[in-house]
matplotlib code that plots the C-alpha trace (Angstrom):
import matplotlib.pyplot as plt

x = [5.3, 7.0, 9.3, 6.7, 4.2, 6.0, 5.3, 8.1, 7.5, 10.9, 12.4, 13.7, 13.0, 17.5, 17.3, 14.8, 16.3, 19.8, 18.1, 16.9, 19.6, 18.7, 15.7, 16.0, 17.6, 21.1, 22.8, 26.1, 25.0, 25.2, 24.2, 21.4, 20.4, 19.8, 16.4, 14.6, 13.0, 10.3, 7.6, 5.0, 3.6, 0.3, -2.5, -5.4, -7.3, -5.3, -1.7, 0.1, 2.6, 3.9, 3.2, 5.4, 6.9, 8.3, 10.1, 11.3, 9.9, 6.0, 5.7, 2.8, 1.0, -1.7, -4.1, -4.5, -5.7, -7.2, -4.2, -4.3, -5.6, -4.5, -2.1, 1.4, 4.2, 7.3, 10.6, 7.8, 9.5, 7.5, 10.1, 8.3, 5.2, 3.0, 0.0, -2.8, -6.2, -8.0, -5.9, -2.6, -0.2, 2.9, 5.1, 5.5, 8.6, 8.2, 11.1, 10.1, 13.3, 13.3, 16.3, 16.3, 13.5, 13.0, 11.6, 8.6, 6.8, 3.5, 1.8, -1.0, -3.5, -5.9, -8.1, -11.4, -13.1, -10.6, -7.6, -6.6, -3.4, -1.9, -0.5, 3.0, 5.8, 9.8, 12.7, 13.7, 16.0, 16.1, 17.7, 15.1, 14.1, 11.0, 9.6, 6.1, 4.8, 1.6, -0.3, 1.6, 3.9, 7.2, 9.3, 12.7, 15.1, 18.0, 16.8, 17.2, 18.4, 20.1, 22.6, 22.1, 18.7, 16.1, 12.8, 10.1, 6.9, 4.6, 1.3, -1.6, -3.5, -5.4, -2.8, 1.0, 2.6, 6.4, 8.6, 12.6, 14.8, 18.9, 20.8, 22.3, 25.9, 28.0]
y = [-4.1, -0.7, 1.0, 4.0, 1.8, 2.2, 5.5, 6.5, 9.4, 11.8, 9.6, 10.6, 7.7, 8.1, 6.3, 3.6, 2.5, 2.5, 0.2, -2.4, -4.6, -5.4, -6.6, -8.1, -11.3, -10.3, -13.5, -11.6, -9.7, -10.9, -7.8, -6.2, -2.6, 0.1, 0.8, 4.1, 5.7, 7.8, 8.5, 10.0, 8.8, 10.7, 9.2, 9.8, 8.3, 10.1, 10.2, 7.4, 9.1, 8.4, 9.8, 11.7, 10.4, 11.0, 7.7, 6.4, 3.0, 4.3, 6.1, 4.4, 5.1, 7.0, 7.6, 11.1, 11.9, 7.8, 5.6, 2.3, -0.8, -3.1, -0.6, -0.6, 0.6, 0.9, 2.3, 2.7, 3.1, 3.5, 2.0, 1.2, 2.0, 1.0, 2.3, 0.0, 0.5, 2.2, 1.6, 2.4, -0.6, 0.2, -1.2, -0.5, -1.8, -2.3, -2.0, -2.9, -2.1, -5.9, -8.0, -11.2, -10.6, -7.0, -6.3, -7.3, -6.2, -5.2, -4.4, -1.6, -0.6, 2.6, 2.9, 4.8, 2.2, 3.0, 0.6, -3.0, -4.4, -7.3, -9.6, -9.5, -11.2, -11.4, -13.5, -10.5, -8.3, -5.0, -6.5, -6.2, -5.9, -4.9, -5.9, -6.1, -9.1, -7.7, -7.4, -9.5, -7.9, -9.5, -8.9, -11.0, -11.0, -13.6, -16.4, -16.2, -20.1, -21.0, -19.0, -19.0, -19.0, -16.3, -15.9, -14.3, -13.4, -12.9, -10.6, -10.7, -8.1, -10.6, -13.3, -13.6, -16.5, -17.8, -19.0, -20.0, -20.5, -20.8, -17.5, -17.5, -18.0, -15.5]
z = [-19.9, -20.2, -18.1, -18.1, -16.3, -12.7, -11.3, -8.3, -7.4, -8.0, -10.0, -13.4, -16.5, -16.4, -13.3, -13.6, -17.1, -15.3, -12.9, -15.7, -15.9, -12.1, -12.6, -15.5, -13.9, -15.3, -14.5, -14.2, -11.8, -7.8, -6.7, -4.8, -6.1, -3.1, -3.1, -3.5, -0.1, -0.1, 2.7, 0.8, -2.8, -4.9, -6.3, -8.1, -5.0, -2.0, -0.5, 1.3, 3.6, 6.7, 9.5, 12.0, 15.4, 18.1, 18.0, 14.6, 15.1, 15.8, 12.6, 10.9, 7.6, 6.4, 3.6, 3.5, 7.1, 8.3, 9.5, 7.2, 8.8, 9.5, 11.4, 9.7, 12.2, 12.6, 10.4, 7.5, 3.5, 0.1, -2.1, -5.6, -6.9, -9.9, -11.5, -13.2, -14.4, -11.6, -9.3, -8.2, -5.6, -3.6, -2.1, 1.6, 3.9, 7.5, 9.9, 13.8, 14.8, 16.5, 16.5, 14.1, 11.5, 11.5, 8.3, 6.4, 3.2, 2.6, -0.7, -0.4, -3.4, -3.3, -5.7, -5.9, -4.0, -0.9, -0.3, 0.6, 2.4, 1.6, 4.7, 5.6, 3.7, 3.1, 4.3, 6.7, 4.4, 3.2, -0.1, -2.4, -6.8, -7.7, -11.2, -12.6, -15.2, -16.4, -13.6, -11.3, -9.1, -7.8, -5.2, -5.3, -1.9, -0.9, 1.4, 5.2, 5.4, 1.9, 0.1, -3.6, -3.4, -4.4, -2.8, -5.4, -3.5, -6.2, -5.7, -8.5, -6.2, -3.8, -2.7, -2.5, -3.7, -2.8, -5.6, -4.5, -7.3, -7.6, -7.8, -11.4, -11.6, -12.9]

ax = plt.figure().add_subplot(projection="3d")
ax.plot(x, y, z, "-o")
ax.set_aspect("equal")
plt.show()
């Protein structure tokens, strides 16, 4: 699908086709791209954003005014973003500031029929790429327990599936 198909907000088309050869399973590359942060992202169907707090780890986000449920809280991060047919899914990270596994993933869809969450996944890092395959979206990370190996969590919009593969080689 074409680069033009992810929408991040304040990000020029420069930058995302500099971040291609990431994503694209370079098997040179070994290394993890930083990933973009935003805490607020537009939609034809409202505003994600996250809310302010006096503690950085109670921040939770929002549709427009209504905080999303199942309540999302914590160190709260709109990396990536993708628009479809009537319906727009992002990418939301989750810090809870805990020791051990921290961080988790959510995926989060608004559409004109309101929105749905998807459960929590991840292997507890903040080393992500995002790519789309149609209208499967993936999110690889390095596994928690065996080096060399990739986790892709895989989201066709109702379920999340978890692929491992070996890293390439360089």
């Amino acid at each position: 699908m074409p680069a033009s198909t992810v929408f991040i907000r304040h990000v020029v088309i420069g930058l995302t086709l500099a971040l291609q050869p990431f994503v694209a399973h370079s098997a040179a590359s070994q290394t993890w791209p930083q990933p973009p942060s935003q805490l607020s992202l537009d939609s034809p169907y409202g505003t994600l954003h996250v809310s302010q707090s006096d503690y950085i780890y109670e921040a939770q986000l929002q549709l427009d005014a209504q905080i999303i449920a199942p309540e999302l809280k914590g160190l709260i991060n709109i990396p990536y973003a993708f628009r479809q047919p009537n319906e727009q899914t992002a990418l939301i990270s989750v810090d809870k500031g805990l020791g051990g596994c921290s961080i988790n993933y959510h995926w989060v869809t608004v559409s004109p029929k309101g929105y749905n969450v998807s459960p929590a996944f991840g292997s507890c890092s903040a080393q992500i790429r995002v790519r789309n395959h149609g209208r499967t979206l993936i999110m690889e990370t390095p596994n928690q327990d065996t080096p060399g190996v990739i986790d892709e969590y895989r989201y066709d919009g109702r379920k999340i599936s978890l692929r491992k593969r070996r890293q390439p080689k360089p």
